[in-house]
C-alpha positions as CSV (number, residue, x, y, z in Angstrom):
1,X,-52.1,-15.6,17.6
2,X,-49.3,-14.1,15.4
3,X,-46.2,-14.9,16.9
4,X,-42.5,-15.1,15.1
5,X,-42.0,-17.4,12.9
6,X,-39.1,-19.6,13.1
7,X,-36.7,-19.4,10.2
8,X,-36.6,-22.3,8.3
9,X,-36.3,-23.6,4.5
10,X,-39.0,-21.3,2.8
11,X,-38.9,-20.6,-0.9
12,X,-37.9,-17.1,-2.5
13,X,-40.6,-15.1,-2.2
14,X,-41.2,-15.8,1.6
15,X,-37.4,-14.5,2.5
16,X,-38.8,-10.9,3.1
17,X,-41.1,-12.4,5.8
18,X,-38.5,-14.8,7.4
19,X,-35.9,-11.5,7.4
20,X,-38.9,-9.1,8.8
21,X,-41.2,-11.4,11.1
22,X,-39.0,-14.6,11.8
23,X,-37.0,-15.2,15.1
24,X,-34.4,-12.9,15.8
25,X,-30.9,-13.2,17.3
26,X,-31.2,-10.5,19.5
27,X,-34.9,-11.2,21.4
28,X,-35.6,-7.6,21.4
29,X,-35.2,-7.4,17.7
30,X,-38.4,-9.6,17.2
31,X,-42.2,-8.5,18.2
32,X,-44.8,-11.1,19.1
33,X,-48.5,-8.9,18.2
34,X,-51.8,-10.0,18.8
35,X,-53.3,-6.8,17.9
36,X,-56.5,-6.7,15.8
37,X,-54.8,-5.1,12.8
38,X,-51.8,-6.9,12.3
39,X,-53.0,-8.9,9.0
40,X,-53.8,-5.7,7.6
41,X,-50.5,-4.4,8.6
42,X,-48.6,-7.3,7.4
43,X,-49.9,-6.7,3.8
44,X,-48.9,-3.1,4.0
45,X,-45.4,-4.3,4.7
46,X,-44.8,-6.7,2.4
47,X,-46.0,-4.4,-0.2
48,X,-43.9,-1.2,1.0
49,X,-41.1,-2.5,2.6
50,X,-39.2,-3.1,-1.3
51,X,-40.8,0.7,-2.6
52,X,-39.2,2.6,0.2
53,X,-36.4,4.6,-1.8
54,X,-33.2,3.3,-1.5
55,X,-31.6,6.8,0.5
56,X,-34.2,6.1,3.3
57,X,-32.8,3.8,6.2
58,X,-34.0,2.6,9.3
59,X,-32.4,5.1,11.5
60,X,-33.4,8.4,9.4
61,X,-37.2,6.5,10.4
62,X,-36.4,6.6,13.8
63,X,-35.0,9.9,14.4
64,X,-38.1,11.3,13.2
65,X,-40.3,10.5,16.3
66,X,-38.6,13.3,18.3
67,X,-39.7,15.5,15.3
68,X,-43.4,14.1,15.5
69,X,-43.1,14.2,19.2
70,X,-42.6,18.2,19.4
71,X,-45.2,18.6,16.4
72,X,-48.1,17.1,18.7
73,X,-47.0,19.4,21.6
74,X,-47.0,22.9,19.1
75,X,-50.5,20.9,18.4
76,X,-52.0,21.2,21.6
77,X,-50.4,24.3,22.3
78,X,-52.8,25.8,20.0
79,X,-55.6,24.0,20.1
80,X,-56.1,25.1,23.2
81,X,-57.5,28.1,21.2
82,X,-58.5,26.4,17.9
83,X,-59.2,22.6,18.5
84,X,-58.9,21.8,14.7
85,X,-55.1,22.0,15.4
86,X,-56.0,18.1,16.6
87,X,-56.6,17.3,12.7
88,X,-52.3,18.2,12.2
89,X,-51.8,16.4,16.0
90,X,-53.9,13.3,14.0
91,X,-51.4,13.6,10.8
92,X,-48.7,13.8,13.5
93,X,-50.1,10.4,14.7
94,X,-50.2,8.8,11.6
95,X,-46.6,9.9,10.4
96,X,-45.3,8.1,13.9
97,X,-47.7,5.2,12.7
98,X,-45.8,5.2,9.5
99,X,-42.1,5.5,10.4
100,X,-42.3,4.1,13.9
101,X,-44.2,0.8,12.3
102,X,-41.3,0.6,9.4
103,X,-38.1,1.9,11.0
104,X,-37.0,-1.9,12.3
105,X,-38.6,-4.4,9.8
106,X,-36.5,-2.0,7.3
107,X,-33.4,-2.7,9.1
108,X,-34.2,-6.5,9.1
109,X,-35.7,-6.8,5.6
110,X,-32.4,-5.3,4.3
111,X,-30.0,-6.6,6.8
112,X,-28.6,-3.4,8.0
113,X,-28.2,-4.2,11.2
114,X,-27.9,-1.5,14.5
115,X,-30.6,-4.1,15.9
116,X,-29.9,-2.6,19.4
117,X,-29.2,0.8,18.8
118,X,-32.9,0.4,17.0
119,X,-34.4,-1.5,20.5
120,X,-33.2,1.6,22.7
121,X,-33.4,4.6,20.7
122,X,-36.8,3.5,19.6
123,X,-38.7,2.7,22.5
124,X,-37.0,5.5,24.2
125,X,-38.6,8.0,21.7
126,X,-42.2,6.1,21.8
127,X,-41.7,7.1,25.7
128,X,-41.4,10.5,24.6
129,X,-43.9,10.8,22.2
130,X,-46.1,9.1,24.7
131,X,-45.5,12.1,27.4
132,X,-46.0,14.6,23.7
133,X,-49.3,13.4,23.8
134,X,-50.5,14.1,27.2
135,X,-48.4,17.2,27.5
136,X,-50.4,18.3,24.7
137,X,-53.5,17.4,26.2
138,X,-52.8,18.8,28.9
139,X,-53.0,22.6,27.4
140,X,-57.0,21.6,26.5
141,X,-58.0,20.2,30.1
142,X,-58.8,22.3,33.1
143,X,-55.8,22.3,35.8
144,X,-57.6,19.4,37.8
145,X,-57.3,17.4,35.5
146,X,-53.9,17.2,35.4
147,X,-53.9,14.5,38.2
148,X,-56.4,12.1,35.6
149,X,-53.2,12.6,33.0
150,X,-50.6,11.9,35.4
151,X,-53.0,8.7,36.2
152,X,-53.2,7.5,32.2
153,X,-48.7,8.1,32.2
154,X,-48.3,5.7,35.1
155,X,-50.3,3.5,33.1
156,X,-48.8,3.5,30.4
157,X,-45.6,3.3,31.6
158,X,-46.7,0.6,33.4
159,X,-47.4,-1.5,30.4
160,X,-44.3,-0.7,28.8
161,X,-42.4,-2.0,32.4
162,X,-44.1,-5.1,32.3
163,X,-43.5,-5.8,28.9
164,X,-39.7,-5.4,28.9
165,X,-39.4,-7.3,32.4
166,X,-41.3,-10.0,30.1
167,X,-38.4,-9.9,27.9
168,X,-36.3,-10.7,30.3
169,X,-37.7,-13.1,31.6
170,X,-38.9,-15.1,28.7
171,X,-36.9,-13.6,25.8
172,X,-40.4,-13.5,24.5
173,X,-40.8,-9.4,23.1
174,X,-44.9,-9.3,23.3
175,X,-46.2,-5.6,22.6
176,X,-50.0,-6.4,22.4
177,X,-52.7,-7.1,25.4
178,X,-55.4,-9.6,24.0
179,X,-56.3,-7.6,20.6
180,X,-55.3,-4.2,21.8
181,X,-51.7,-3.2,20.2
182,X,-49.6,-0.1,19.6
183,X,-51.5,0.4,16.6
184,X,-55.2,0.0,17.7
185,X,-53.9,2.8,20.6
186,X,-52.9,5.1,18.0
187,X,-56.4,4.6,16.6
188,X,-57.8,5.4,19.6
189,X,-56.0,9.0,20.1
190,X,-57.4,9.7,16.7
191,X,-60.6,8.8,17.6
192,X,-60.8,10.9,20.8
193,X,-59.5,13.8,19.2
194,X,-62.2,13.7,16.8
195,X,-64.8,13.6,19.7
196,X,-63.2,16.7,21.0
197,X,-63.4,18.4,17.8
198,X,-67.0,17.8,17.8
199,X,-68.2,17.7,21.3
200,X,-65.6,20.4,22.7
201,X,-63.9,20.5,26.1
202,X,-66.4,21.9,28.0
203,X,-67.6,19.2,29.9
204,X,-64.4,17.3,31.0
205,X,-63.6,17.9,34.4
206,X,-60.9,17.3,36.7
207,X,-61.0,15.3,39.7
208,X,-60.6,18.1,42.3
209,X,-63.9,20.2,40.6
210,X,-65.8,16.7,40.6
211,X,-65.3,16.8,44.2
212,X,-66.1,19.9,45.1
213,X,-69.3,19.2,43.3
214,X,-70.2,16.2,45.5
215,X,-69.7,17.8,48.5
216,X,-71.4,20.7,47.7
């Protein structure tokens, strides 16, 4: 499992990861990720963390998912006419990946602070670009299926309750269920976009056509 590390004596080159990854004073400040990628994203950070330029801070990264956010709705505006608008909705994707992924260990690998202005504003905007995605989708689906999205946003704001109620109550920050993480879900929106690309929309239904079907 790859939980924070405690901060202790470490030698010079491990004071990135104690600053980045180590226990935090502020709970909310530090993640605990079980996701399947997070030794591959661990590697990334240690080797762009000290290359991001030096005018770049933590909050310019997290300002930008509003900007991401109303780039994947324009997205699935028009794909609802041209589904290869889903390959700029993907790059949308990945640019949240990249910024949303960075925007706090920056903060913490160079000390800057705003620890809790980060917490809020952040997972306030990944609630937003969470509803960008559906609202997007939901220019591609038929109208009944507009109850199956409103199903998927209770879920997921369901996770997102129980993991800050988890917080409170254990001061433990965990943002990952078993091997699935923020990052493996992002992989998964990619994934189904490219199967809509290639298979089309044609044959989702919504739930209200399904039924009419059976009872017909």
């Amino acid at each position: 499992m790859q939980r924070e590390i405690a901060a202790g004596p470490l030698n010079q080159g491990e004071d990135w990861s104690t600053r980045v990854y180590g226990q935090q004073e502020f709970a909310g400040a530090g993640k605990t990720n079980t996701g399947l990628l997070v030794p591959l994203e661990r590697r990334l950070a240690r080797f762009v963390l000290p290359r991001i330029p030096l005018w770049l801070e933590t909050y310019h990264l997290t300002l930008l998912t509003p900007v991401w956010s109303i780039l994947i709705v324009v997205c699935g505006y028009f794909a609802a006419r041209d589904l290869r608008w889903l390959w700029l909705a993907d790059l949308m994707i990945v640019f949240h990946y990249l910024t949303d992924h960075f925007d706090g260990k920056l903060g913490k690998f160079r000390e800057t602070g705003l620890r809790k202005w980060g917490f809020y504003l952040d997972h306030l905007f990944d609630y937003g670009f969470i509803c960008s995605i559906l609202i997007g989708y939901s220019f591609l689906l038929p109208p009944g299926a507009i109850f199956s999205m409103m199903l998927v946003l209770c879920v997921f704001s369901g996770f997102m309750f129980h993991t800050f109620l988890m917080l409170a109550a254990t001061a433990e920050f965990k943002v990952s269920f078993s091997i699935f993480g923020p990052t493996e879900m992002r992989l998964a929106l990619i994934i189904i976009n490219g199967l809509l690309m290639k298979f089309g929309v044609q044959g989702l239904r919504g739930p209200c056509r399904m039924s009419r079907d059976v009872a017909l």
